[in-house]
N, C-alpha and C positions, 0 to 999 in steps of 0.2 A: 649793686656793687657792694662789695666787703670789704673790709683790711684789716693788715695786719699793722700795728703801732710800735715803731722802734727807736731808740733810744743811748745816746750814752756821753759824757764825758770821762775819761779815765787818764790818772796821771800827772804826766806833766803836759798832756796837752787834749785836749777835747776830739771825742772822736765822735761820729755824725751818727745819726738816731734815724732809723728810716719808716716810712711806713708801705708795704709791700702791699698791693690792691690785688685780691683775687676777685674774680667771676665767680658770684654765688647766688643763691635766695635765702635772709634772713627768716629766721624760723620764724613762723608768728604765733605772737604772745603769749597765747593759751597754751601751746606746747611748752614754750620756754618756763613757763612759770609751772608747767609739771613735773619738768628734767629733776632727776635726783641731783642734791648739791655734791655729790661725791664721784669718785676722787677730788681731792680739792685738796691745797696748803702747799706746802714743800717736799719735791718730789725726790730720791736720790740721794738724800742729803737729812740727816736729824739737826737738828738747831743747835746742840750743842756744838759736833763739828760744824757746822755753820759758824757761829761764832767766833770757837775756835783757830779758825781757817783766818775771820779779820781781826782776831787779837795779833794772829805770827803776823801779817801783812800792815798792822797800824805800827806794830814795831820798826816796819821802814822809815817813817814821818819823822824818826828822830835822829836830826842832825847825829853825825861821826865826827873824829877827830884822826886824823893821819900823822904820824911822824916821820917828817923824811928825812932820808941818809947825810942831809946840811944841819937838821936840828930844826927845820924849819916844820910849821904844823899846817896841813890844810884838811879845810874843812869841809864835808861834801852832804847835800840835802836834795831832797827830792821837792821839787815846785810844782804848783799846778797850775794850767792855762790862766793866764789873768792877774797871777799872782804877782806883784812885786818882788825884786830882790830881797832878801837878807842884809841887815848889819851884821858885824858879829858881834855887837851885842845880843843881838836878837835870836843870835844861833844857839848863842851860850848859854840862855834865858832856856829856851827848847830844851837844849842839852842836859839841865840841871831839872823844868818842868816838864817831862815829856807831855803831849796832848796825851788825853783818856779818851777821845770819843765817846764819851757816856752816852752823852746827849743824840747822837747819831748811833747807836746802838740799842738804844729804847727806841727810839724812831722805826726801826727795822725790825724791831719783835712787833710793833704796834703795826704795823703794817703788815709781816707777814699774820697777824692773827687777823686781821681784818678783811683780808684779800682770802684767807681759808673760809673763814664766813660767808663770803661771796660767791664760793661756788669755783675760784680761780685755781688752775694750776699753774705751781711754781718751777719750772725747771730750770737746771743749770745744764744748757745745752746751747748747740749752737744756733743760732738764728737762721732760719729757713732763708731773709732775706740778704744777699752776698753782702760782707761790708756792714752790717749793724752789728752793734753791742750788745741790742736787745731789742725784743720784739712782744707787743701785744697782740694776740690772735684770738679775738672775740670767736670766731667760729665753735674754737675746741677749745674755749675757755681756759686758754696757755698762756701761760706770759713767760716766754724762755731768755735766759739772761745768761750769756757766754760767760763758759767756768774761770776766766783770767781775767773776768770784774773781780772776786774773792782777792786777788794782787794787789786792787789799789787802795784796798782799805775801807772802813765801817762807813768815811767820810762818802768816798764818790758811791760805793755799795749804795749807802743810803739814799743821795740823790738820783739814781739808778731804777732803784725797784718805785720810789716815791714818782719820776714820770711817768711811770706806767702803770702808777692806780690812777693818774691821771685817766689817764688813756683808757680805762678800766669804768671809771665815770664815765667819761664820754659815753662810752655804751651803755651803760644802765641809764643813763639821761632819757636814751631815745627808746627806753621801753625793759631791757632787760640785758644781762651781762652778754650776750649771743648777738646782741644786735651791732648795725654798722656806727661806727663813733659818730658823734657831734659835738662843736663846739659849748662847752658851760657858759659862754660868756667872761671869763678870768680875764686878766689885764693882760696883754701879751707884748709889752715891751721888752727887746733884747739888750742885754748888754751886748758890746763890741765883738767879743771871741764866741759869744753863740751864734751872734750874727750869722759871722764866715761861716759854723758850721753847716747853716742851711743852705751853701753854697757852695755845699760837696758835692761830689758827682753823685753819691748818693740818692738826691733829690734833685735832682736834674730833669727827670721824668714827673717831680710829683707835682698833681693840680694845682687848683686852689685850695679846694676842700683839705685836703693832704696836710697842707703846708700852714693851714691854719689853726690845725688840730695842734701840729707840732712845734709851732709859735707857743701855742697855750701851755703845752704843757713842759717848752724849755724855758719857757719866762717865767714859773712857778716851780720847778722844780725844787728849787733850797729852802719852800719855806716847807720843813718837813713832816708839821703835822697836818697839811692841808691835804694830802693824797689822803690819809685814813678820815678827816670829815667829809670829803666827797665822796670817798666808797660807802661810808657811814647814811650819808643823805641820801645817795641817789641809787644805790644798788638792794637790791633784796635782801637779808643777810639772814643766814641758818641762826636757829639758839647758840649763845656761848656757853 
């Protein structure tokens, strides 16, 4: 058995990460470790517009101000699953600091150079499996990631491509990036709204195996330099 590893929160609300099992025979080892590591990195897309793309979309993250036809002002912000309200202090605070995403924008270069290393292609396409965000496909060494992630910004972007180097480990764990995922052993405690997402129809169909995979890598997803020291540790990677 093989699969494919999918992923995602976006927004203001968590959308479900699936993982699609095809019928196959992983390559064995000696092949795999002769495969050219290329094509590999980001596909369709140069970094700059990449970037670009989540500089207009982190633009959203920053509180507005309205004035209506009474004199009265309202104020409108985009939330994400999990998130607490706003005071308005807190919006005004926004409004005056807007976030930078720095921090989740080096995360995402460090990541896409790491997963080029590795032999991964990056596409912004749609998921093979109905219903994900995003999908790892050890097979054809893909990780494709639906082009209206780039909408929610550098923040969920980042957490995004970061579960599916998870997922990315897994595989080089059990021998080489081609092969079928396995759990690293990581902590996989959910918070409350990841919870429900593994209680999407999505995953209605998936095993054990599935579902443990995908525990691992939504309970670890935000700590975001930990996808590039597992693809670092446990995958093959070409010269830099």
């Amino acid at each position: 058995m093989g699969a494919w590893l999918a992923l995602l929160g976006l927004g203001a609300a968590a959308l479900p990460l699936s993982l699609p099992w095809l019928q196959r025979q992983d390559l064995p080892l000696p092949l795999a470790a002769v495969l050219p590591p290329t094509p590999a990195g980001l596909e369709g897309l140069d970094k700059g517009m990449l970037f670009h793309a989540l500089a207009e979309a982190d633009a959203t993250w920053t509180p507005r101000a309205e004035l209506q036809a009474d004199g009265r002002i309202t104020y409108h912000y985009k939330r994400r699953s999990g998130d607490p309200l706003l005071s308005l202090p807190e919006i005004r605070r926004l409004m005056a600091d807007p976030p930078r995403f720095e921090v989740e924008r080096q995360a995402i270069h460090q990541l896409l150079q790491v997963l080029r290393l590795a032999g991964v292609r990056i596409q912004l396409a749609q998921p093979r499996k109905a219903g994900a965000a995003a999908e790892w496909d050890p097979r054809n060494r893909t990780m494709r990631l639906r082009p209206d992630v780039l909408e929610s910004g550098s923040a969920e972007f980042a957490k995004v491509i970061n579960h599916e180097a998870i997922h990315v480990a897994q595989s080089c764990l059990n021998g080489h990036v081609r092969a079928m995922p396995r759990p690293l052993g990581l902590a996989d405690d959910l918070d409350p709204h990841l919870e429900s997402v593994l209680k999407e129809a999505l995953y209605q169909t998936a095993g054990p195996l599935e579902r443990q995979l995908e525990r691992e890598a939504y309970a670890n997803q935000h700590q975001l330099e930990l996808g590039v020291g597992l693809v670092r540790s446990h995958c093959r990677l070409a010269r830099e």
